[in-house]
N, CA and C atoms as a LAMMPS dump frame, in Angstrom:
ITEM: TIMESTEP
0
ITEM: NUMBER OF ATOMS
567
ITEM: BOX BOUNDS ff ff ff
-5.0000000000000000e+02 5.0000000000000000e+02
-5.0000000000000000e+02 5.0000000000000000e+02
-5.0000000000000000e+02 5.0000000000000000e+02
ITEM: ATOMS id mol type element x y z
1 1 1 N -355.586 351.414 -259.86
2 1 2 C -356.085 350.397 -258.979
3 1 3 C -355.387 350.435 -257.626
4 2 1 N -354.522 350.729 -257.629
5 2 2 C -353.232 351.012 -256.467
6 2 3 C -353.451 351.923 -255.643
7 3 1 N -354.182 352.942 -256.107
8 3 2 C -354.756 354.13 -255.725
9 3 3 C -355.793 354.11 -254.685
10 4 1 N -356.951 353.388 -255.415
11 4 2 C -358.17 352.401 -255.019
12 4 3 C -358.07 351.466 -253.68
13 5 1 N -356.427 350.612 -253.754
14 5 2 C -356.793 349.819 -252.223
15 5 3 C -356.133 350.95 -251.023
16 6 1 N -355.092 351.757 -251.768
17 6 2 C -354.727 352.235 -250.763
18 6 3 C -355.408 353.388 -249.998
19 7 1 N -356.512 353.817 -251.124
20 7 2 C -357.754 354.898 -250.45
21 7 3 C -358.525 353.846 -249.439
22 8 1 N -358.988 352.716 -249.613
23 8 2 C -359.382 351.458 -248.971
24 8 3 C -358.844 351.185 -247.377
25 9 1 N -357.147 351.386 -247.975
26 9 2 C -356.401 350.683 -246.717
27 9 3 C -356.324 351.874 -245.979
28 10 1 N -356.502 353.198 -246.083
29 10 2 C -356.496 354.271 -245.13
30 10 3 C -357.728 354.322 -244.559
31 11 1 N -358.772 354.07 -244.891
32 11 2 C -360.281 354 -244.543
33 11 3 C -360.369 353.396 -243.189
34 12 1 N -359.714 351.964 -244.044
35 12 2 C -359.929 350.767 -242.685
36 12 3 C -358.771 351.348 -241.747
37 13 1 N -357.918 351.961 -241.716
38 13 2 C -356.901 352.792 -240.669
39 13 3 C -357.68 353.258 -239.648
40 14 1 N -358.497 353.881 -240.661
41 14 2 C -359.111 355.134 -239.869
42 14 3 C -360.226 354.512 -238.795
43 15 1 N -360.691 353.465 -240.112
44 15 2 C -362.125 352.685 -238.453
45 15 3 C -361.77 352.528 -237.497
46 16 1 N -360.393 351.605 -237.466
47 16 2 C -359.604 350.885 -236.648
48 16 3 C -358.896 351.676 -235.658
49 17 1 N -358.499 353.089 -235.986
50 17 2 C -358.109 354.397 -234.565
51 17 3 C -359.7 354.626 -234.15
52 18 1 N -360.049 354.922 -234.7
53 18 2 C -361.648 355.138 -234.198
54 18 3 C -362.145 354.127 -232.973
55 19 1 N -361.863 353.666 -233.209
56 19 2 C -362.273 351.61 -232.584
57 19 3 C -361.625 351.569 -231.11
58 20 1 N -360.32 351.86 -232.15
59 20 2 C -358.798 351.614 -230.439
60 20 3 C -359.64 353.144 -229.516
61 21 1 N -359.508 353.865 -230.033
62 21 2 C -359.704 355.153 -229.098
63 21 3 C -360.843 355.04 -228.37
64 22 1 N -362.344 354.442 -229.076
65 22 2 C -363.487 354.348 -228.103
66 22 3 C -362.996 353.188 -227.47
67 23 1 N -362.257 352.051 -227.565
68 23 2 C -361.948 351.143 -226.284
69 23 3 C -361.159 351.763 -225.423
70 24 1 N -359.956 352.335 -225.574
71 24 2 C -359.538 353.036 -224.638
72 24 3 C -360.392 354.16 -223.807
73 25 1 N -361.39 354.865 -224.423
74 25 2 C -361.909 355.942 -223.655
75 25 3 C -362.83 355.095 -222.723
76 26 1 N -363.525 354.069 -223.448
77 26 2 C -364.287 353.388 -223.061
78 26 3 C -364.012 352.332 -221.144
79 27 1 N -362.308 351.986 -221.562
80 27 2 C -361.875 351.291 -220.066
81 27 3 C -361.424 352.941 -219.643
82 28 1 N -361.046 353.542 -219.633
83 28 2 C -360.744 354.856 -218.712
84 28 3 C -362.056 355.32 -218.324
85 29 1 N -363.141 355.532 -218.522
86 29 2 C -364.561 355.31 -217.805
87 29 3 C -364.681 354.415 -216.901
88 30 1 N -364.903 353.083 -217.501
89 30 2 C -364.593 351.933 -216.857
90 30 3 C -364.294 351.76 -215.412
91 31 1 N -363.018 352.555 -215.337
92 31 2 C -361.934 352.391 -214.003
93 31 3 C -362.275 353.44 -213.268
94 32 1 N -362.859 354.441 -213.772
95 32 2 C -363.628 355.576 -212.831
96 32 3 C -364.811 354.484 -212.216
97 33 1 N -365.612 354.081 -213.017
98 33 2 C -366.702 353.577 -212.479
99 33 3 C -366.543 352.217 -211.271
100 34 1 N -365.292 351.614 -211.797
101 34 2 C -365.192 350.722 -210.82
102 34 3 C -365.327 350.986 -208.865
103 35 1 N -364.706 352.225 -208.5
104 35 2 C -364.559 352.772 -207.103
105 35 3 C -365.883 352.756 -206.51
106 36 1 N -367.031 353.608 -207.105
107 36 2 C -368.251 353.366 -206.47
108 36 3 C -368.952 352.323 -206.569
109 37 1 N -368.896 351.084 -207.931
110 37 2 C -369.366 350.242 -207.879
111 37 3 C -368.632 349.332 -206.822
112 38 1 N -367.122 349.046 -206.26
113 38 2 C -366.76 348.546 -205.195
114 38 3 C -366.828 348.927 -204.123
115 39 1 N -367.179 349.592 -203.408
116 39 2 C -367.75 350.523 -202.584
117 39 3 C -369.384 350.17 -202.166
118 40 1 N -370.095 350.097 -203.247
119 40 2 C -371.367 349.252 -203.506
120 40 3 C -371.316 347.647 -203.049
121 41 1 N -370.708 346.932 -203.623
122 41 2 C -370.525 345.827 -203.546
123 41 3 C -369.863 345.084 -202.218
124 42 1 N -368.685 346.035 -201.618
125 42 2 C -368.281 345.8 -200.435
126 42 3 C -369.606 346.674 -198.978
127 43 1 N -370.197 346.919 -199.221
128 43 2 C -371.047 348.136 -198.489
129 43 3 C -372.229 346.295 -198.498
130 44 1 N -372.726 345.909 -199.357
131 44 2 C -373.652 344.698 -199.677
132 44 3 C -373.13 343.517 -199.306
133 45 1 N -372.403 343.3 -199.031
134 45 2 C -371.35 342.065 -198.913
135 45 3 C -370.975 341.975 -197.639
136 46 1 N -370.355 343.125 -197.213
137 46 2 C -369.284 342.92 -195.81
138 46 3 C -368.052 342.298 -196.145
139 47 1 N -367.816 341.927 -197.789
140 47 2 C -366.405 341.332 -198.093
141 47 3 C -365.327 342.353 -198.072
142 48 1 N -363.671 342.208 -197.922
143 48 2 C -362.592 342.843 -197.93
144 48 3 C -362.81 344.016 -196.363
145 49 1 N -363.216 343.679 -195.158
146 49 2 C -363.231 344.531 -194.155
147 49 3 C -363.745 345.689 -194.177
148 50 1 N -364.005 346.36 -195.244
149 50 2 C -364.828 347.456 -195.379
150 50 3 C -366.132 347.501 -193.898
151 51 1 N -365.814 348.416 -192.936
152 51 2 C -366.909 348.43 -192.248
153 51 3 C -367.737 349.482 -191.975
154 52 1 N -369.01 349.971 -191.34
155 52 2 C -370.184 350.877 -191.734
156 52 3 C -369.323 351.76 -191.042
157 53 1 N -369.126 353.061 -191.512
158 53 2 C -368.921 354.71 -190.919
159 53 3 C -369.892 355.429 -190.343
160 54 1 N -370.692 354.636 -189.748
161 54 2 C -371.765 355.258 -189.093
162 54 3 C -371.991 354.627 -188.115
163 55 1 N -372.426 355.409 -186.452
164 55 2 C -371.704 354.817 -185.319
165 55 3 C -373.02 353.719 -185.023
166 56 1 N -372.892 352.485 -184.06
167 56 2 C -373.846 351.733 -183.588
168 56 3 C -374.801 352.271 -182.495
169 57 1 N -375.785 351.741 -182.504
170 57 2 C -376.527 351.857 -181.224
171 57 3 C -376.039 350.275 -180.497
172 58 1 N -375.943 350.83 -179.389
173 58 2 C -375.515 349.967 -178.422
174 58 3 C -376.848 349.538 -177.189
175 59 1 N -377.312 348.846 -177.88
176 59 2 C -378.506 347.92 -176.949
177 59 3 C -378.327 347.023 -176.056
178 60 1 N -378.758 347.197 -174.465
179 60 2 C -378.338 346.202 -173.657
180 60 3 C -378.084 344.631 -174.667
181 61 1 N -376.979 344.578 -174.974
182 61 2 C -376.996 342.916 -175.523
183 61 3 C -376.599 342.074 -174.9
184 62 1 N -377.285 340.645 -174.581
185 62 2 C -376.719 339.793 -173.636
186 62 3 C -375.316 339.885 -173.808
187 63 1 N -374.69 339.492 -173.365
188 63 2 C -372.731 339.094 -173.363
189 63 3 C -373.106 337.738 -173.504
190 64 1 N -371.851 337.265 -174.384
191 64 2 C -371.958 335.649 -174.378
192 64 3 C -370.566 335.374 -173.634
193 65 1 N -370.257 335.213 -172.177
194 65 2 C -369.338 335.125 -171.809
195 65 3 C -368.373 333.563 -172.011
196 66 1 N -369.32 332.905 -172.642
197 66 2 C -368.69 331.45 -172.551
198 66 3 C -368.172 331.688 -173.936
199 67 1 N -367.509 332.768 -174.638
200 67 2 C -366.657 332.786 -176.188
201 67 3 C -365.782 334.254 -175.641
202 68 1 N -364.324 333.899 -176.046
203 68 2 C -363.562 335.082 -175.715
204 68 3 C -363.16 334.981 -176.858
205 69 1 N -363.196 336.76 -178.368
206 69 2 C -363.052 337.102 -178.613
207 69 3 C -361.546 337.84 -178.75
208 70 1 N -360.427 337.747 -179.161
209 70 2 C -359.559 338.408 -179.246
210 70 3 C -359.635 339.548 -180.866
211 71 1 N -359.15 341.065 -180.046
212 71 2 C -358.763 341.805 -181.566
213 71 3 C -357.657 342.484 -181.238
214 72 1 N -357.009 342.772 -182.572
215 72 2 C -355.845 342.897 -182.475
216 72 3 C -355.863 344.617 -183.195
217 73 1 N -355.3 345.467 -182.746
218 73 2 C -355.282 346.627 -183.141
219 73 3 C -354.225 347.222 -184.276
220 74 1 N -354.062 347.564 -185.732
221 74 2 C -352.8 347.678 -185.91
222 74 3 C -352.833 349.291 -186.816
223 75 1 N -352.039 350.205 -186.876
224 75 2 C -351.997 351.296 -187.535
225 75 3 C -351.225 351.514 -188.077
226 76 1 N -351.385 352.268 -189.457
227 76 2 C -350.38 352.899 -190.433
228 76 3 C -351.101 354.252 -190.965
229 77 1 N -349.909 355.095 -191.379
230 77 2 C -350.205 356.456 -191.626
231 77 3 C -349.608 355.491 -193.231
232 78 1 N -350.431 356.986 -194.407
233 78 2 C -350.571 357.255 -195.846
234 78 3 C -349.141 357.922 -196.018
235 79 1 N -348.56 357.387 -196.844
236 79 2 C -347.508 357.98 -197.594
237 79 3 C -347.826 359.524 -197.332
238 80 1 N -346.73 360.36 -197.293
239 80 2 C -346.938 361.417 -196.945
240 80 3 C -347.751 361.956 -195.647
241 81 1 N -347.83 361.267 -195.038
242 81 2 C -348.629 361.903 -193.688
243 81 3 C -347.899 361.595 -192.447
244 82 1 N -347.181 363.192 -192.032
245 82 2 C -346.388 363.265 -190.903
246 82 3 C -346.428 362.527 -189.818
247 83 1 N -347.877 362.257 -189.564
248 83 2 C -348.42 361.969 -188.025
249 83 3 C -347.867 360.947 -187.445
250 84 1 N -347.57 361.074 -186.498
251 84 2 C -347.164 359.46 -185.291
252 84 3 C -348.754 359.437 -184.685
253 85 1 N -349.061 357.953 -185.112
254 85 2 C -350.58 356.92 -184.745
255 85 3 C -350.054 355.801 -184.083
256 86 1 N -350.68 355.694 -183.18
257 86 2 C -350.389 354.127 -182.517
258 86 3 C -351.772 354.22 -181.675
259 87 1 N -351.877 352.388 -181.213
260 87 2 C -352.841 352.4 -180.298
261 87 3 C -352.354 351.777 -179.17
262 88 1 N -353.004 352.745 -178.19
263 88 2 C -352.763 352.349 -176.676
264 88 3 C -352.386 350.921 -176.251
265 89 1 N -353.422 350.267 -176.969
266 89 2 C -353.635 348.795 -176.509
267 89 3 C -353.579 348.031 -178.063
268 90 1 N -352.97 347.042 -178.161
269 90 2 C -352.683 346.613 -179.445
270 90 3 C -353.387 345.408 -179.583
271 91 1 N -353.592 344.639 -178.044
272 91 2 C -354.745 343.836 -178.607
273 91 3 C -355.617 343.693 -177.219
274 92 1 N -356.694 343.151 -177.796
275 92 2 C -357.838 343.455 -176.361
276 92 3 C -358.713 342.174 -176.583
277 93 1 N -358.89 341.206 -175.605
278 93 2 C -359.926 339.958 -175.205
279 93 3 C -361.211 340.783 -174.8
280 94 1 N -362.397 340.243 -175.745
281 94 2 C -363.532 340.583 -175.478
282 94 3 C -364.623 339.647 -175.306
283 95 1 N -365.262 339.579 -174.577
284 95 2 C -366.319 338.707 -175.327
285 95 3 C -367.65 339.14 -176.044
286 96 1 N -368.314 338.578 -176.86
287 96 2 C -369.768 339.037 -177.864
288 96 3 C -370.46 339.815 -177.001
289 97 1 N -370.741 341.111 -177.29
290 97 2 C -371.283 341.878 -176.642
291 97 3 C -371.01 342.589 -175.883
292 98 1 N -369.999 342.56 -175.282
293 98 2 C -369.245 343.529 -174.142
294 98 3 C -368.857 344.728 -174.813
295 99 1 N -369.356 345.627 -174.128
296 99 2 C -368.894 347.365 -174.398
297 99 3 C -367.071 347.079 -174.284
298 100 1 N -366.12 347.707 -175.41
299 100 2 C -364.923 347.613 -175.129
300 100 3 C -364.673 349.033 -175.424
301 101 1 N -363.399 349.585 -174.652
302 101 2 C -362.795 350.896 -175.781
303 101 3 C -361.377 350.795 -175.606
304 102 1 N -360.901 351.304 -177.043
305 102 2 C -359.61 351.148 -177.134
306 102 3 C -359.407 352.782 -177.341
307 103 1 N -358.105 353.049 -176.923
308 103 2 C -357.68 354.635 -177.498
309 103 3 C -356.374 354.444 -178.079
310 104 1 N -356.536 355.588 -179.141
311 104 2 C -355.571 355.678 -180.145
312 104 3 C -354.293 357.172 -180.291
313 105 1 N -353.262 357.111 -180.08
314 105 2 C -352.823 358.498 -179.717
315 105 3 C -351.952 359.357 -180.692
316 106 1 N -352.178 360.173 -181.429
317 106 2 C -351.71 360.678 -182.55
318 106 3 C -350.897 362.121 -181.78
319 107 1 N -350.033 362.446 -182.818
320 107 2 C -349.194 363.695 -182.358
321 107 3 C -348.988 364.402 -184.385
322 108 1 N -348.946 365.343 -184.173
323 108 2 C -348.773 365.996 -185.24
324 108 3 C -347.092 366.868 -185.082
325 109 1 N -346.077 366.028 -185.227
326 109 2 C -344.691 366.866 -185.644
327 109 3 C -344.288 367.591 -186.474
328 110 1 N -345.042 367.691 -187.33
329 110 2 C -345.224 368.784 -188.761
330 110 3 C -344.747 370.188 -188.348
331 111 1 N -344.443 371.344 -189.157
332 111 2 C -344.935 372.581 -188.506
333 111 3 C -345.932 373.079 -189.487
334 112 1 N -347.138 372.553 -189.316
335 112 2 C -348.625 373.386 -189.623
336 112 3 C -349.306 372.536 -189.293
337 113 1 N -350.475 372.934 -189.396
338 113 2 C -351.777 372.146 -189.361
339 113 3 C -352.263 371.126 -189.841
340 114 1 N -352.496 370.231 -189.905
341 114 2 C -353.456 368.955 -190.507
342 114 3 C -354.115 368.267 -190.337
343 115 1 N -355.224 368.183 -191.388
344 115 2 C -356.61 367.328 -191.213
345 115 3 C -356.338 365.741 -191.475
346 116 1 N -356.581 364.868 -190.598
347 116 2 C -356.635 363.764 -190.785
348 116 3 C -358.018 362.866 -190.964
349 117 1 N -357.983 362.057 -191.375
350 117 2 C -358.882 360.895 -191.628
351 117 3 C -358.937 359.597 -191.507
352 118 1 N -359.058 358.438 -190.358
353 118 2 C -358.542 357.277 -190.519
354 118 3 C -359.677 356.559 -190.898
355 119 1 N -359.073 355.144 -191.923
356 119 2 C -360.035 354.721 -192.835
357 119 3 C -360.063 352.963 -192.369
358 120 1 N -360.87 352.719 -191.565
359 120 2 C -360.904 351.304 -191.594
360 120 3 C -360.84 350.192 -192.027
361 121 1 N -360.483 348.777 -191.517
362 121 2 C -360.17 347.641 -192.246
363 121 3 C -360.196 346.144 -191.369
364 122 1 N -360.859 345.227 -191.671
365 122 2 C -361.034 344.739 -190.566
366 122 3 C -360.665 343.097 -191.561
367 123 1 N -359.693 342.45 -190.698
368 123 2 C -359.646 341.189 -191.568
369 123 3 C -359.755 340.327 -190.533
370 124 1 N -360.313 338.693 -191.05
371 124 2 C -360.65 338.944 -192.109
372 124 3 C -362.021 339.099 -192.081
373 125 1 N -362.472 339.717 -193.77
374 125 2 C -363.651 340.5 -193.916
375 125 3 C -364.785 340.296 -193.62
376 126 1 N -365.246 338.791 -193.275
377 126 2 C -366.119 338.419 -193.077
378 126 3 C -366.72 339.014 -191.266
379 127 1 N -365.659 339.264 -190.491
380 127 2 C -366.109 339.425 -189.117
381 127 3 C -366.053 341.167 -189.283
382 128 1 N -365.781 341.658 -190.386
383 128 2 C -366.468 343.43 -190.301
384 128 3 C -367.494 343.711 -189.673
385 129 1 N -368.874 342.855 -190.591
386 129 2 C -370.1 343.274 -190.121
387 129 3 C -370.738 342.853 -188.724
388 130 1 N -369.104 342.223 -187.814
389 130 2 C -369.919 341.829 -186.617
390 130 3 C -369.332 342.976 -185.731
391 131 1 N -368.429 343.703 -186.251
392 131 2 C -367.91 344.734 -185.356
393 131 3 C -368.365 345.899 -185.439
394 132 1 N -369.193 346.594 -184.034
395 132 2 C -369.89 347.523 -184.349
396 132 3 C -369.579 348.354 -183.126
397 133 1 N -369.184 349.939 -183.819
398 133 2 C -368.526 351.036 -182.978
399 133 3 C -369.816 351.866 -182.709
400 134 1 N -369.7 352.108 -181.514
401 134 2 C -370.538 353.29 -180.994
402 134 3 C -369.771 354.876 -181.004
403 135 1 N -368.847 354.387 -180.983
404 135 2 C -368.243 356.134 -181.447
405 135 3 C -366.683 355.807 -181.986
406 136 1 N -365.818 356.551 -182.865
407 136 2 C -364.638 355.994 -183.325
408 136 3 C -364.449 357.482 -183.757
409 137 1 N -363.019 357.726 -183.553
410 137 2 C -362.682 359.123 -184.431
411 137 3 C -362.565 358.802 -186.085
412 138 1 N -362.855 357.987 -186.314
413 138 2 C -362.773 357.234 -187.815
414 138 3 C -363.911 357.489 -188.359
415 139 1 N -365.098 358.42 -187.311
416 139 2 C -366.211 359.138 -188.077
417 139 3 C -366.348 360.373 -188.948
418 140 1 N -365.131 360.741 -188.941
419 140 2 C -365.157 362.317 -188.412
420 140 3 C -363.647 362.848 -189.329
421 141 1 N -363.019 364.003 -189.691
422 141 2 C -362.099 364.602 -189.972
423 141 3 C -361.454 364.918 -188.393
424 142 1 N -359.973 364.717 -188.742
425 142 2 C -359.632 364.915 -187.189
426 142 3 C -358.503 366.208 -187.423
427 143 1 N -358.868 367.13 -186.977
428 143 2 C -357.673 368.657 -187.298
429 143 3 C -356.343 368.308 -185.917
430 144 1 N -355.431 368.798 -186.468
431 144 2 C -354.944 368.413 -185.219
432 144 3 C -353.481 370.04 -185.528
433 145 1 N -353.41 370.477 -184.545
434 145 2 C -352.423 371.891 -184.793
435 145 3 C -350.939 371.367 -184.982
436 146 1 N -350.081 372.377 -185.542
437 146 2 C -348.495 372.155 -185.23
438 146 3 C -347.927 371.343 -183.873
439 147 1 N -347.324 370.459 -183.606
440 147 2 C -347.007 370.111 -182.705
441 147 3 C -348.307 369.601 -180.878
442 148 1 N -349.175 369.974 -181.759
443 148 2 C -350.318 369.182 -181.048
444 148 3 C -350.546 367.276 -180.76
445 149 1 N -350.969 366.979 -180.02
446 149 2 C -350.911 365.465 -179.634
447 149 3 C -352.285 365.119 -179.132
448 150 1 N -353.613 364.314 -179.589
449 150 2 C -355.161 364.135 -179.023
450 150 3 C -354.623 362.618 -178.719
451 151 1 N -355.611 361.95 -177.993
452 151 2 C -355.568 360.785 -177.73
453 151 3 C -357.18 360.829 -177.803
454 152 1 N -357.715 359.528 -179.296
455 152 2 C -359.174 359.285 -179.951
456 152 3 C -359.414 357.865 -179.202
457 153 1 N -360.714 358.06 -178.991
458 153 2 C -361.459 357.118 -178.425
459 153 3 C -362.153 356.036 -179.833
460 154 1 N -362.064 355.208 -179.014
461 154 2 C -363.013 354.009 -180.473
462 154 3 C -363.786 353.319 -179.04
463 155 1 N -364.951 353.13 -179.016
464 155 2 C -365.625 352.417 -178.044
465 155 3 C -366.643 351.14 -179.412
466 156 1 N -366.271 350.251 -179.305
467 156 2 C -367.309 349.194 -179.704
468 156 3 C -367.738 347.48 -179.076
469 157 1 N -368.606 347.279 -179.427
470 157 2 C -368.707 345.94 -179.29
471 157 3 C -368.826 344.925 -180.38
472 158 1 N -368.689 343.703 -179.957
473 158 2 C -368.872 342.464 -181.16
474 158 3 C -369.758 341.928 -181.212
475 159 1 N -370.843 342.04 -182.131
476 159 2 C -371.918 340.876 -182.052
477 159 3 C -371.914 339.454 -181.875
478 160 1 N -373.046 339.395 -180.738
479 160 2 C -372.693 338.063 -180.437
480 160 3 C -373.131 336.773 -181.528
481 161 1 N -373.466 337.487 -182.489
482 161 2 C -374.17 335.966 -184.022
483 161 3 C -372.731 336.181 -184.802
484 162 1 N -371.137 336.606 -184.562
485 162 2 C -370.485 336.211 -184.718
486 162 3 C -370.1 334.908 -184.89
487 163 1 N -369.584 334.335 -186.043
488 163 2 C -369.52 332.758 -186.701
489 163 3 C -368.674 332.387 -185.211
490 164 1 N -369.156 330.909 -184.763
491 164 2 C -368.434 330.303 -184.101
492 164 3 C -366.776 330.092 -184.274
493 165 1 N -366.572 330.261 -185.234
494 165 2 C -364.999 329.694 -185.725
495 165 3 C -363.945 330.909 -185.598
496 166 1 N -364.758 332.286 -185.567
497 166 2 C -363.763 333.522 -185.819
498 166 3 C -363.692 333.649 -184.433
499 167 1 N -362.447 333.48 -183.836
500 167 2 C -361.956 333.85 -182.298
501 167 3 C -360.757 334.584 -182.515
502 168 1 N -360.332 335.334 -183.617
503 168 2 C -359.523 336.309 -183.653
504 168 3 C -359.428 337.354 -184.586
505 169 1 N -359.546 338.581 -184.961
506 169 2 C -359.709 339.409 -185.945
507 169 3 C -358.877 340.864 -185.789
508 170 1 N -358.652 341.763 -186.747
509 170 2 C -357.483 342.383 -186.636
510 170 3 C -358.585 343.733 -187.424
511 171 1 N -358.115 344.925 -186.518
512 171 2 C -359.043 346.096 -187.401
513 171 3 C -357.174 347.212 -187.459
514 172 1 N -357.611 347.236 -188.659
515 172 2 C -356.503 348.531 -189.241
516 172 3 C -357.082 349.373 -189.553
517 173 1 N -355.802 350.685 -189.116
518 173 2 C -356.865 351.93 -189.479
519 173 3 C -355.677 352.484 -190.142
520 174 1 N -355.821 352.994 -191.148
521 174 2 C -354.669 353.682 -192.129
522 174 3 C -355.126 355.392 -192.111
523 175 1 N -353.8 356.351 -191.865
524 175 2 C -354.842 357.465 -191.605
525 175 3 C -354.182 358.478 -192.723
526 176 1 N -354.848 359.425 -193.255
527 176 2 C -355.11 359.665 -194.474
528 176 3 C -354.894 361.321 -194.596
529 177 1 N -353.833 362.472 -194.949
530 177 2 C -353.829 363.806 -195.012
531 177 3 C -354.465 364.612 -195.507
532 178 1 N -356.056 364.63 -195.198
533 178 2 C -357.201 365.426 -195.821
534 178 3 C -357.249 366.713 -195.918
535 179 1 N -356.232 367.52 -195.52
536 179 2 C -356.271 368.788 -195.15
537 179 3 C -356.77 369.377 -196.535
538 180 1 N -356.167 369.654 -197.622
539 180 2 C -356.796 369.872 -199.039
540 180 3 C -358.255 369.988 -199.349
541 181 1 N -358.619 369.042 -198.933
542 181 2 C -360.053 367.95 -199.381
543 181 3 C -361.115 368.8 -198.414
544 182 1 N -360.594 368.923 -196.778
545 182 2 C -361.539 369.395 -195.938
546 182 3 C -361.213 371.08 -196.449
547 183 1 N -360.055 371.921 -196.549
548 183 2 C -360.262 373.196 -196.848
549 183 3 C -361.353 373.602 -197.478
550 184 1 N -361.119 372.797 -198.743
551 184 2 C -361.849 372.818 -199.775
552 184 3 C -363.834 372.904 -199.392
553 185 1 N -364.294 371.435 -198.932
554 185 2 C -365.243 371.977 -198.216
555 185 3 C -365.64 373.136 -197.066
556 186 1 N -364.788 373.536 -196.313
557 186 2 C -365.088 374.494 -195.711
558 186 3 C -365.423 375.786 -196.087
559 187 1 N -364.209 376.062 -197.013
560 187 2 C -364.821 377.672 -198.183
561 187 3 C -365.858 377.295 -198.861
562 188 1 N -366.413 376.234 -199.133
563 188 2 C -368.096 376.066 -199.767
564 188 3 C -369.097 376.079 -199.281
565 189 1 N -369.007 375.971 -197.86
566 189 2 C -369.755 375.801 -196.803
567 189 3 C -369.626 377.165 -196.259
């Protein structure tokens, strides 16, 4: 009989690794899937600063000169990424609609080459979708040589159906060592 529960009690062992392992495989899917579904969700939303990577058309838009707009510029490089980033101008008064450009000036002190990428952020999130770039090096992979130095243009404006209440907003650009990532596409291409 002893025999009997304990053939029993190995059985139910066995469901029970069976069980744990598809929940575990099951959240390690999971957490893959989460990135594009947030990505989705912030892309639908305009929540957490996430803003469009694709440049604006810039249509005569009235200016609403009776609202001054302040933004504040701020940068950080990715763990591991040599580069000195700063921006020219750290903060800039605009008002809704006015063509603005800010420039951003990177130097590469490394000795080799590297591809960069800066990844936008705009808090808070709600005034993302009013900020709209007509050109930003934040479109684009930016190569930059050994000891080379570019100075990137960002030209945008603010929509003027900006909420009455947001009169100050902050865009970060964190910039990112793609060199790997872009090689990689290039020998496929």
């Amino acid at each position: 009989m002893q025999n009997n529960s304990k053939s029993e009690l190995n059985k139910d062992n066995g469901k029970m690794v069976i069980k744990l392992v598809a929940i575990v495989i099951g959240m390690f899917g999971f957490g893959f899937a989460l990135v594009p579904l947030y990505d989705v969700f912030c892309d639908l939303t305009g929540i957490n600063g996430k803003t469009s990577n694709t440049a604006a058309v810039y249509e005569s838009v009235e200016v609403d000169e009776s609202r001054t707009i302040t933004v504040e510029f701020i940068t950080r490089t990715n763990t591991g990424m040599p580069w000195e980033f700063r921006a020219q101008t750290r903060r800039v008064d605009v008002h809704p609609g006015q063509m603005s450009q800010v420039d951003f000036l990177v130097k590469n002190p490394a000795g080799r080459d590297i591809v960069g990428q800066a990844v936008p952020s705009v808090s808070p999130g709600t005034a993302a979708i009013y900020l709209n770039k007509t050109e930003c090096f934040c479109f684009n992979h930016q190569p930059l040589a050994a000891g080379e130095e570019a100075l990137m243009p960002m030209k945008f404006y603010v929509d003027p159906q900006l909420p009455k209440d947001i009169k100050f907003f902050t865009v970060q650009y964190t910039l990112y060592d793609v060199t790997s990532s872009a090689e990689v596409a290039m020998n496929q291409g």
